[in-house]
N, CA, C and O atoms as a GROMACS GRO file, in nm:
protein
  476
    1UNK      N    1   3.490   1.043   7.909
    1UNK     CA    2   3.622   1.099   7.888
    1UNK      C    3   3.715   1.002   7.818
    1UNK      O    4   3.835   1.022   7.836
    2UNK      N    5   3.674   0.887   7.729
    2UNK     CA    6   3.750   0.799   7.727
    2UNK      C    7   3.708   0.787   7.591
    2UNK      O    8   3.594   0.830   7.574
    3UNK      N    9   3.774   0.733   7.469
    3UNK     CA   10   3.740   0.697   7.330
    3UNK      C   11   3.692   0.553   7.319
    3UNK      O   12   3.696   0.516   7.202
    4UNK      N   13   3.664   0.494   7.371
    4UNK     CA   14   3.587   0.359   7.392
    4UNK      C   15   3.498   0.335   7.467
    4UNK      O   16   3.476   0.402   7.568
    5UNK      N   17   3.443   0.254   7.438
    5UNK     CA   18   3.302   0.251   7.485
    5UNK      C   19   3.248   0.150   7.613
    5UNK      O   20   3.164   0.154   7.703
    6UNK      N   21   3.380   0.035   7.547
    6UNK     CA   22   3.373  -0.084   7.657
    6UNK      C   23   3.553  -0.121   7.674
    6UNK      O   24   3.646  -0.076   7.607
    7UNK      N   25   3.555  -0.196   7.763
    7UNK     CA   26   3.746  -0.236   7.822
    7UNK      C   27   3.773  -0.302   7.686
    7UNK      O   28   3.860  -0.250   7.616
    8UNK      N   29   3.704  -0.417   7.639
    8UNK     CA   30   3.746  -0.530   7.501
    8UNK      C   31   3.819  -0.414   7.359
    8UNK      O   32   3.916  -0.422   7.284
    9UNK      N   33   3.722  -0.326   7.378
    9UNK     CA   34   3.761  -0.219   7.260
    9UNK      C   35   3.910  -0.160   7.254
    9UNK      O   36   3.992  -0.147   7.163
   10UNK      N   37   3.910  -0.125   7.407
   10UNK     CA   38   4.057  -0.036   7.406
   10UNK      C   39   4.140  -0.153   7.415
   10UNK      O   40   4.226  -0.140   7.328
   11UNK      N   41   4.162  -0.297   7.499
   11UNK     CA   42   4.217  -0.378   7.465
   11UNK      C   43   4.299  -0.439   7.328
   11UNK      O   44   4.413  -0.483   7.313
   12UNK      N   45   4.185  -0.421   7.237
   12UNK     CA   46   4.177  -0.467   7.089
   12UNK      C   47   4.316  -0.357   7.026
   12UNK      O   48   4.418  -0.385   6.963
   13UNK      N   49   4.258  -0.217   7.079
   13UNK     CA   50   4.287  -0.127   6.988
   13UNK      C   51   4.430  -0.094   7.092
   13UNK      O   52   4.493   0.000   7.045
   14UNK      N   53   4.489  -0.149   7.215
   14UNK     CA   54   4.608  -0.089   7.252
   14UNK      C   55   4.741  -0.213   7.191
   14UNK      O   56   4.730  -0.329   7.151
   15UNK      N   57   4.885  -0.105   7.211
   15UNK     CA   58   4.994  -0.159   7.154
   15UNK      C   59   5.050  -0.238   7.250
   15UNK      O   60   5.062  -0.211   7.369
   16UNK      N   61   5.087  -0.339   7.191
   16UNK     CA   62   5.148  -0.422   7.306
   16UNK      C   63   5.248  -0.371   7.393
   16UNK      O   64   5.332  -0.295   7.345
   17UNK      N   65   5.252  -0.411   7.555
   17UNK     CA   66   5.320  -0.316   7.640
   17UNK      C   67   5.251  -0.237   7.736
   17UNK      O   68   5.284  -0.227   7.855
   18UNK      N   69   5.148  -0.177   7.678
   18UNK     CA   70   5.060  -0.065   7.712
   18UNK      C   71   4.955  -0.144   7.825
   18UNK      O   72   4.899  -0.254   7.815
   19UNK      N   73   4.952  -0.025   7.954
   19UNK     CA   74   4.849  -0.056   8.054
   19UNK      C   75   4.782   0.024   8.056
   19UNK      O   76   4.824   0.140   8.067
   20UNK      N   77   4.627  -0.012   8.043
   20UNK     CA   78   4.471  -0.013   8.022
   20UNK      C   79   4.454   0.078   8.175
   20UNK      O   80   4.507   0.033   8.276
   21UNK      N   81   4.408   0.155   8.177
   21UNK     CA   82   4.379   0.204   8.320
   21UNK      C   83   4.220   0.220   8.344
   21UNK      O   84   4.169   0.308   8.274
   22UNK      N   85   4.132   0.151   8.434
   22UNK     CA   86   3.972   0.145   8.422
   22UNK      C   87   3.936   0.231   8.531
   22UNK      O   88   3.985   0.202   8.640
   23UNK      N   89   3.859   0.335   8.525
   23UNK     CA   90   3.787   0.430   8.626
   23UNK      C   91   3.664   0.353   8.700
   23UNK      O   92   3.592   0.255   8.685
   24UNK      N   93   3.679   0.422   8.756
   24UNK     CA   94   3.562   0.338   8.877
   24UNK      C   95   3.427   0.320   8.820
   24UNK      O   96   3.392   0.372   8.715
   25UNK      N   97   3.378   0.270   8.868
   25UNK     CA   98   3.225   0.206   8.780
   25UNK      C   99   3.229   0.052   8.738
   25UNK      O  100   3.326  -0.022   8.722
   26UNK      N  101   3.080   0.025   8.724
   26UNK     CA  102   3.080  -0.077   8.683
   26UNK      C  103   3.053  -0.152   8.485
   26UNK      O  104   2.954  -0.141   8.412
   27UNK      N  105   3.164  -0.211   8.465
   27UNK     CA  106   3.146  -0.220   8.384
   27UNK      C  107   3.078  -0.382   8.254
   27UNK      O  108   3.151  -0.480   8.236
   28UNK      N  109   2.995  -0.374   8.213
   28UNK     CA  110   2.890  -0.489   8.222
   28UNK      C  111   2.958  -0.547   8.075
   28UNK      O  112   2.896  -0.517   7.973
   29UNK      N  113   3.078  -0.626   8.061
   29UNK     CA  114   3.083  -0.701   7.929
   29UNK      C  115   3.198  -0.783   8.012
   29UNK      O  116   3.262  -0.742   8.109
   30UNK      N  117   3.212  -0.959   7.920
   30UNK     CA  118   3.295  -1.005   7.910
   30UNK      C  119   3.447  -0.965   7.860
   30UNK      O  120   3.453  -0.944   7.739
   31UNK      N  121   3.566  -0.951   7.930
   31UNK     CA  122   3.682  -0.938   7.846
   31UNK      C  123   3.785  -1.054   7.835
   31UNK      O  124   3.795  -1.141   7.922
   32UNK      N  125   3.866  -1.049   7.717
   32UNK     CA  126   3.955  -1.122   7.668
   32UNK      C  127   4.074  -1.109   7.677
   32UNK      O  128   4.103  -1.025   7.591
   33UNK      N  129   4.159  -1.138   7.726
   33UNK     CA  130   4.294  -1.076   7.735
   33UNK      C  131   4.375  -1.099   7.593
   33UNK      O  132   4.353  -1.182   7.504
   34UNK      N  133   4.504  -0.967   7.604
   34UNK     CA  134   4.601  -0.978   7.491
   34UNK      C  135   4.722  -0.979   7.549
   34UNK      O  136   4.752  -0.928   7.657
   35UNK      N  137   4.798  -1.043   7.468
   35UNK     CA  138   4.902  -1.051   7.531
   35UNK      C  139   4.957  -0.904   7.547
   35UNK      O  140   4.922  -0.807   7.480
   36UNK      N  141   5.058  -0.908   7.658
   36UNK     CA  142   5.150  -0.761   7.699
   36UNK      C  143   5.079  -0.648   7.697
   36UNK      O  144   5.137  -0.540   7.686
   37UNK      N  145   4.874  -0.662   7.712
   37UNK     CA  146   4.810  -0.542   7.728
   37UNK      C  147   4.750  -0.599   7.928
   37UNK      O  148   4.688  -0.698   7.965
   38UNK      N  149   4.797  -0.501   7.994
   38UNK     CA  150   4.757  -0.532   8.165
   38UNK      C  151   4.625  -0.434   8.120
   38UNK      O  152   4.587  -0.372   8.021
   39UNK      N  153   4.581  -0.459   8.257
   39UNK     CA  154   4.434  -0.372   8.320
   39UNK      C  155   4.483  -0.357   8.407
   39UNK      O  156   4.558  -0.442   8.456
   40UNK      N  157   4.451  -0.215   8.474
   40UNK     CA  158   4.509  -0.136   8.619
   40UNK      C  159   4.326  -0.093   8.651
   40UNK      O  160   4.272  -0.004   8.584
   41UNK      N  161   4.269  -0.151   8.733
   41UNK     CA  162   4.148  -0.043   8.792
   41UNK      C  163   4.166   0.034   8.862
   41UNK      O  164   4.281   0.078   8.860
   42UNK      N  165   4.078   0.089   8.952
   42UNK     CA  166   4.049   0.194   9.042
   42UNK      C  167   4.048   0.123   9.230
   42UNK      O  168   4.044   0.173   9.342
   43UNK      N  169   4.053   0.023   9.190
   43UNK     CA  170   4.073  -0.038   9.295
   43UNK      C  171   3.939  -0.140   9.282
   43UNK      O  172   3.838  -0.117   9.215
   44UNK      N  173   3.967  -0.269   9.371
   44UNK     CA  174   3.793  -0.382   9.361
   44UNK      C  175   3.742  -0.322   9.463
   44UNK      O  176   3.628  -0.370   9.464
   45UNK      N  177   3.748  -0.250   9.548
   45UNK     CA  178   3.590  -0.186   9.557
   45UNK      C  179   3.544  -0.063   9.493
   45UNK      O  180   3.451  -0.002   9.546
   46UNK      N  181   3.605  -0.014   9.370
   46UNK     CA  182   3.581   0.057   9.280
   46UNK      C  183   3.527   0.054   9.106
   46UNK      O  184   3.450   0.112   9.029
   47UNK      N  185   3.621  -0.049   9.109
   47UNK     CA  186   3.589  -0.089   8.946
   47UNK      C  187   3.550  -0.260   8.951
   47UNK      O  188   3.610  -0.355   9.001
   48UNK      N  189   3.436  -0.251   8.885
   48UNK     CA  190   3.384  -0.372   8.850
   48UNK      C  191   3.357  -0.401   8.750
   48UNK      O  192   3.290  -0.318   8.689
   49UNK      N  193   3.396  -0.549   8.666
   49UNK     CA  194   3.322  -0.592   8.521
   49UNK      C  195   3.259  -0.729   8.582
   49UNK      O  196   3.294  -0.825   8.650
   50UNK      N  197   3.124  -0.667   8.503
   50UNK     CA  198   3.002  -0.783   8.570
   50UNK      C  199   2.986  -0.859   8.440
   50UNK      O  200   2.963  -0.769   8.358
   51UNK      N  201   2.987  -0.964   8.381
   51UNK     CA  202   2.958  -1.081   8.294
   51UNK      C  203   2.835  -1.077   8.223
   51UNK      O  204   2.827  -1.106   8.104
   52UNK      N  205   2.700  -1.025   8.323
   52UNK     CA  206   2.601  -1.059   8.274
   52UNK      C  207   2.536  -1.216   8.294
   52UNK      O  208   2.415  -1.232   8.277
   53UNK      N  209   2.620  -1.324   8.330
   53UNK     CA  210   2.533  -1.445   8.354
   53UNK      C  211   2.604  -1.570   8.264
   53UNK      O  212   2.605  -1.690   8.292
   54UNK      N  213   2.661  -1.501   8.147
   54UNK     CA  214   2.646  -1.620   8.090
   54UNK      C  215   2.761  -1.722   8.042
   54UNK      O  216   2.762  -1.839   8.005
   55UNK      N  217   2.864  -1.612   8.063
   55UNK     CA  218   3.025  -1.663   7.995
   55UNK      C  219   3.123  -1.583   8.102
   55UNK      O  220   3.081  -1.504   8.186
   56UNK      N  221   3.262  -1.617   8.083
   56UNK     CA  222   3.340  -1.622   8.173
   56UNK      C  223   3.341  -1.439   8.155
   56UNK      O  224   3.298  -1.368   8.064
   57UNK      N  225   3.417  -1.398   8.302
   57UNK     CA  226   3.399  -1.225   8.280
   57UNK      C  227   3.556  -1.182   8.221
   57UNK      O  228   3.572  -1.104   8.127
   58UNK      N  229   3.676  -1.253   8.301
   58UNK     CA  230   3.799  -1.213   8.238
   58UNK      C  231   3.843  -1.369   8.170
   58UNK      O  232   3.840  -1.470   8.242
   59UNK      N  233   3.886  -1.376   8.012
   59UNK     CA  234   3.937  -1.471   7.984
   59UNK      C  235   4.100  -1.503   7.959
   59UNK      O  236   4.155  -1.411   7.898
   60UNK      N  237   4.152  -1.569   7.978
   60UNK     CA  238   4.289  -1.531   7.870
   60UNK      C  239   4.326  -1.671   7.823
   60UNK      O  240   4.316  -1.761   7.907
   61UNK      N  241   4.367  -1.702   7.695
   61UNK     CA  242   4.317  -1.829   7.611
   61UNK      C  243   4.467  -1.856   7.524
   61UNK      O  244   4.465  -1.959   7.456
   62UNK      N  245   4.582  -1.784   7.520
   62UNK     CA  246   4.670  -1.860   7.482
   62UNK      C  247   4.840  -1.820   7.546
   62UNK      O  248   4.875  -1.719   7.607
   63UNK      N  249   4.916  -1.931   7.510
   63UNK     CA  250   5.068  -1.938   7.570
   63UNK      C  251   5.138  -1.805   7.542
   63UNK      O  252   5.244  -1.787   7.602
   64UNK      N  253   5.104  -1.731   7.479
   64UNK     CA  254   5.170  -1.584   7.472
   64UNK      C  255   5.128  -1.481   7.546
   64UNK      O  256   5.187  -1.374   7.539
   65UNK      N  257   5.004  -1.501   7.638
   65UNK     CA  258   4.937  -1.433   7.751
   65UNK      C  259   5.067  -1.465   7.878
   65UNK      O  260   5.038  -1.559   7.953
   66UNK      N  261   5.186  -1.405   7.903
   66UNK     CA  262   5.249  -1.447   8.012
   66UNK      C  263   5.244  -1.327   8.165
   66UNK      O  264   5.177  -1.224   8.166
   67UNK      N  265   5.297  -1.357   8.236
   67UNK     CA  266   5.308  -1.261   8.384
   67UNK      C  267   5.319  -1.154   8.348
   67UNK      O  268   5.253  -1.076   8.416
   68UNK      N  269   5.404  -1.087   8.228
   68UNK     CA  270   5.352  -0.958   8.211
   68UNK      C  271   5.258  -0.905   8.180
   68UNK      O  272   5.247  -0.782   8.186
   69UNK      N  273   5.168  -0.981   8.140
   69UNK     CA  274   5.008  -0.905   8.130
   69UNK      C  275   4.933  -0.975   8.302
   69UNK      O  276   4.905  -1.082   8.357
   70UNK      N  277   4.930  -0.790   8.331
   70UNK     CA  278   4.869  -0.800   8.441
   70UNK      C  279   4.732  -0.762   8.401
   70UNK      O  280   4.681  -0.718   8.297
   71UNK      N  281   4.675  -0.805   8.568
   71UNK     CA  282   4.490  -0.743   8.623
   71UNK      C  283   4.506  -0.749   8.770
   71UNK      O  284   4.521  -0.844   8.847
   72UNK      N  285   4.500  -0.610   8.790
   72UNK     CA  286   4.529  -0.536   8.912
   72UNK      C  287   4.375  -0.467   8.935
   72UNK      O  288   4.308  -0.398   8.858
   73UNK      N  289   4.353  -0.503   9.045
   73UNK     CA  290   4.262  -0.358   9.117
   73UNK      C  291   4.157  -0.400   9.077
   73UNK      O  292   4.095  -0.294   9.076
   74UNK      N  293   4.068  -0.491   9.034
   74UNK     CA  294   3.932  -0.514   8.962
   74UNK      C  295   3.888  -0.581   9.092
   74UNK      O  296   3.972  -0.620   9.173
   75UNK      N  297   3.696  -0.601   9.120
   75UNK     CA  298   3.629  -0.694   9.134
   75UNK      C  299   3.550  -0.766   9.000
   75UNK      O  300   3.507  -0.709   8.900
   76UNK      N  301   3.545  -0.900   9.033
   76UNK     CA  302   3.504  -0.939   8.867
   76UNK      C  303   3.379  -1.035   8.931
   76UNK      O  304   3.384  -1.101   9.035
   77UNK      N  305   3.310  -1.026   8.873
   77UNK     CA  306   3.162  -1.080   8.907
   77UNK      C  307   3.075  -1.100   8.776
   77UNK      O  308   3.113  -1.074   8.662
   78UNK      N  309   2.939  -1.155   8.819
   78UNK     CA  310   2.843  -1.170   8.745
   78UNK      C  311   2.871  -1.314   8.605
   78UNK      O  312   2.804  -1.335   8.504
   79UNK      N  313   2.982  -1.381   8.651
   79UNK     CA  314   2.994  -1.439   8.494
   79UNK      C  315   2.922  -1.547   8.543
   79UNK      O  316   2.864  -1.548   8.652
   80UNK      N  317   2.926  -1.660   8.441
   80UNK     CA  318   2.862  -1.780   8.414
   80UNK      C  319   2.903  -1.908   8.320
   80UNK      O  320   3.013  -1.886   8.269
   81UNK      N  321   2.857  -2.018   8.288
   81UNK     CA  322   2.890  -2.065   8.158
   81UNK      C  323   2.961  -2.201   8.253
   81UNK      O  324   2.948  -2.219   8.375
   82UNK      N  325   3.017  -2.262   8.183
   82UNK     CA  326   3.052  -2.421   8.249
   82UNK      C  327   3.149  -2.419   8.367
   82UNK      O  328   3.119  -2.445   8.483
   83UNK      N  329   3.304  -2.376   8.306
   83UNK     CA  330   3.383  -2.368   8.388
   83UNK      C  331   3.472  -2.204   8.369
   83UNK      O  332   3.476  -2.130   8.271
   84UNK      N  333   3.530  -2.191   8.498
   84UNK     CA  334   3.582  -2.057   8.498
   84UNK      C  335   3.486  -1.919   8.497
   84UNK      O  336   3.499  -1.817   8.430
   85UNK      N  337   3.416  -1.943   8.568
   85UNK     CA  338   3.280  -1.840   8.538
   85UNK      C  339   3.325  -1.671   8.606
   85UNK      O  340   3.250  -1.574   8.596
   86UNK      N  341   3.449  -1.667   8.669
   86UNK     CA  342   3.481  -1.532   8.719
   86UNK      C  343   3.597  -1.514   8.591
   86UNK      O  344   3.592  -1.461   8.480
   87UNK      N  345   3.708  -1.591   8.673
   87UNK     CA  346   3.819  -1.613   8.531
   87UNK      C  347   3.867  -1.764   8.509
   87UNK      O  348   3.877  -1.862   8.583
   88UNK      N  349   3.899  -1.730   8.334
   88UNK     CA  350   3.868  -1.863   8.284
   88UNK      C  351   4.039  -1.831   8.244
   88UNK      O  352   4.077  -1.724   8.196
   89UNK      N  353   4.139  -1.961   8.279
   89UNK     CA  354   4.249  -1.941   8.208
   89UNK      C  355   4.315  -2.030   8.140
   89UNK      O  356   4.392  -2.084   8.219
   90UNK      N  357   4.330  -2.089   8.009
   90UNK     CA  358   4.397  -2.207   7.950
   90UNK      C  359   4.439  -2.192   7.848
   90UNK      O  360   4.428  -2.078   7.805
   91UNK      N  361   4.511  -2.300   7.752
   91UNK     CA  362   4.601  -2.300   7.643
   91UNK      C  363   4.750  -2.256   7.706
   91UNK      O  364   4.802  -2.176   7.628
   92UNK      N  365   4.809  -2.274   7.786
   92UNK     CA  366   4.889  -2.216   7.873
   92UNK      C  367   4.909  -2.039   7.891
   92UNK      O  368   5.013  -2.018   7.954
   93UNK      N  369   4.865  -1.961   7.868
   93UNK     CA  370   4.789  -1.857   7.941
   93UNK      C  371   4.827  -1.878   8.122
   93UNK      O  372   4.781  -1.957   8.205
   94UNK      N  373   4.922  -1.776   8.131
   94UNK     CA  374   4.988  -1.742   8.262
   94UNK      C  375   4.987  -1.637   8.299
   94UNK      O  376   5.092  -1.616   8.360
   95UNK      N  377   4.902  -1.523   8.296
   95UNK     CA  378   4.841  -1.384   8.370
   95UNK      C  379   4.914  -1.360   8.536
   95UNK      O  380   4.939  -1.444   8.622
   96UNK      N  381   4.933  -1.230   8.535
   96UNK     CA  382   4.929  -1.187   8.631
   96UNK      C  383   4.786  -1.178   8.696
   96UNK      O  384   4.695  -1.138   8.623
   97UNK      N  385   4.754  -1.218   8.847
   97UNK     CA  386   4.672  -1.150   8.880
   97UNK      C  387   4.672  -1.115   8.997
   97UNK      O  388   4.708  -1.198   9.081
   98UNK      N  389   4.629  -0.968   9.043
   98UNK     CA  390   4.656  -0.930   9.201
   98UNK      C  391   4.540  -0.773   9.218
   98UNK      O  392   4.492  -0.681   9.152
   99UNK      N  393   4.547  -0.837   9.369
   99UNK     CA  394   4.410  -0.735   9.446
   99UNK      C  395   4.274  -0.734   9.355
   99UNK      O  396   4.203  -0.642   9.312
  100UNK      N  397   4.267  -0.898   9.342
  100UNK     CA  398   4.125  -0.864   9.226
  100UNK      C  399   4.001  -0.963   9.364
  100UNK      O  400   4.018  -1.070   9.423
  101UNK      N  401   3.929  -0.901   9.368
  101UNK     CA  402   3.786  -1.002   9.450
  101UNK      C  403   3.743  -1.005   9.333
  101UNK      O  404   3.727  -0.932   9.235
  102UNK      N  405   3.721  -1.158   9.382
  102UNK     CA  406   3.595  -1.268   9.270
  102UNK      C  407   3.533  -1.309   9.323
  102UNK      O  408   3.561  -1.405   9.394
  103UNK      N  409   3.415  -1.257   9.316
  103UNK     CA  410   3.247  -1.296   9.403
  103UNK      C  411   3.167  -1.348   9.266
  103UNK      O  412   3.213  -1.341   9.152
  104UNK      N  413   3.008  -1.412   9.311
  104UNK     CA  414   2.896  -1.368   9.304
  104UNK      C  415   2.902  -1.460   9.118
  104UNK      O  416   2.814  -1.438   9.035
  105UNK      N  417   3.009  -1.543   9.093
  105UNK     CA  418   2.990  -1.630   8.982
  105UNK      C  419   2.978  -1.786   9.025
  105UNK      O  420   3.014  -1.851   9.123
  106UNK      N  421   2.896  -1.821   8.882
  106UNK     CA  422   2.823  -1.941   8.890
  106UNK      C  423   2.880  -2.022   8.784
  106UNK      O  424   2.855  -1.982   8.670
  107UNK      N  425   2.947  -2.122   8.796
  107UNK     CA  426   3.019  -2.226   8.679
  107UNK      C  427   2.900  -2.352   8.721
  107UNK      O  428   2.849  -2.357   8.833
  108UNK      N  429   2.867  -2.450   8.610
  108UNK     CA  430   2.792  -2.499   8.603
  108UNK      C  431   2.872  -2.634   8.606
  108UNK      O  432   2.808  -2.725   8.555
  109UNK      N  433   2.950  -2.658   8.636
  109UNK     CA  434   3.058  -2.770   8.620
  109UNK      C  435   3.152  -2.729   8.720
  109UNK      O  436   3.099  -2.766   8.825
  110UNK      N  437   3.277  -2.666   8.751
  110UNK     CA  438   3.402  -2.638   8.798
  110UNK      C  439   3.430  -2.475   8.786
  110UNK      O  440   3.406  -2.410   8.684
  111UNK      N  441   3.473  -2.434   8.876
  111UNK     CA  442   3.520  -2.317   8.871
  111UNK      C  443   3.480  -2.224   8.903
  111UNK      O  444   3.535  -2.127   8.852
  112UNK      N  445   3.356  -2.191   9.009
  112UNK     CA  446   3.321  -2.059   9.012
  112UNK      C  447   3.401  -1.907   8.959
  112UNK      O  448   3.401  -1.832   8.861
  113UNK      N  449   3.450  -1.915   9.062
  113UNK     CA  450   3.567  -1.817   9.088
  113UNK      C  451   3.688  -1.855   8.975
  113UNK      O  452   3.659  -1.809   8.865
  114UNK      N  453   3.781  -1.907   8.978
  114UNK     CA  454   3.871  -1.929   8.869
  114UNK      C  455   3.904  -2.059   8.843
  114UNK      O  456   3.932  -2.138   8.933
  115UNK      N  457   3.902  -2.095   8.689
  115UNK     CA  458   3.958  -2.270   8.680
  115UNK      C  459   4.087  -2.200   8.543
  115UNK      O  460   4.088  -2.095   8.479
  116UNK      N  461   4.178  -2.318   8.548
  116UNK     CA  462   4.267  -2.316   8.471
  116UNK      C  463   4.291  -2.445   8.404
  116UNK      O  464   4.320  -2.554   8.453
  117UNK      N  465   4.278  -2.416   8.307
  117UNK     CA  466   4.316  -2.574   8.213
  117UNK      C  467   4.405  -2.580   8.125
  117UNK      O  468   4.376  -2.490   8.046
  118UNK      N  469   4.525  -2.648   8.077
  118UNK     CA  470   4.632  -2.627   8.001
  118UNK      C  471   4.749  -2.610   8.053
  118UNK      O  472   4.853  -2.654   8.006
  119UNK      N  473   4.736  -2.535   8.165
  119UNK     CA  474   4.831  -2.435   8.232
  119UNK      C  475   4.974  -2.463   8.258
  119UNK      O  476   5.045  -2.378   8.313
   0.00000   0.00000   0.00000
């Protein structure tokens, strides 16, 4: 029911301002944050983005990412990679984040669950 295929897509393609709303399920890709685009899920025991293993699952990577871009309602799992393997946050990158469980990631250095560098 949705014109995209994965969260990164509609991300890419929404106007700044605009909140992303994710239906329940699990959804298997890394995302990137934009600035002034939030994610609203279905709730974390509803909506999940799993990583796959190898890189961080939610990123957000620069100083124009501020508290108004939220991530609400997710469980985020499955990521990987050195540091920040659930969420990875730096370059000063200041996200909202709330009601999110972060399980079941593996940082190979620091960070399972969330590292922040820059901040």
């Amino acid at each position: 029911g949705c014109r995209y295929s994965n969260i990164q897509q509609a991300i890419n393609a929404a106007a700044s301002g605009a909140t992303l709303r994710i239906g329940a399920g699990v959804y298997r890709e890394s995302v990137t944050l934009r600035a002034g685009i939030s994610l609203t899920g279905a709730g974390s025991n509803l909506t999940t983005i799993n990583g796959g293993g190898s890189q961080p699952v939610l990123s957000a990577s620069h100083n124009s990412i501020g508290r108004s871009t939220v991530v609400d309602g997710l469980s985020i799992s499955g990521g990987g990679g050195s540091y920040g393997a659930g969420v990875l946050i730096r370059a000063g990158a200041s996200p909202t984040l709330r009601n999110l469980v972060i399980h079941g990631n593996n940082a190979s250095n620091a960070g399972g669950g969330v590292s922040v560098f820059d901040g």
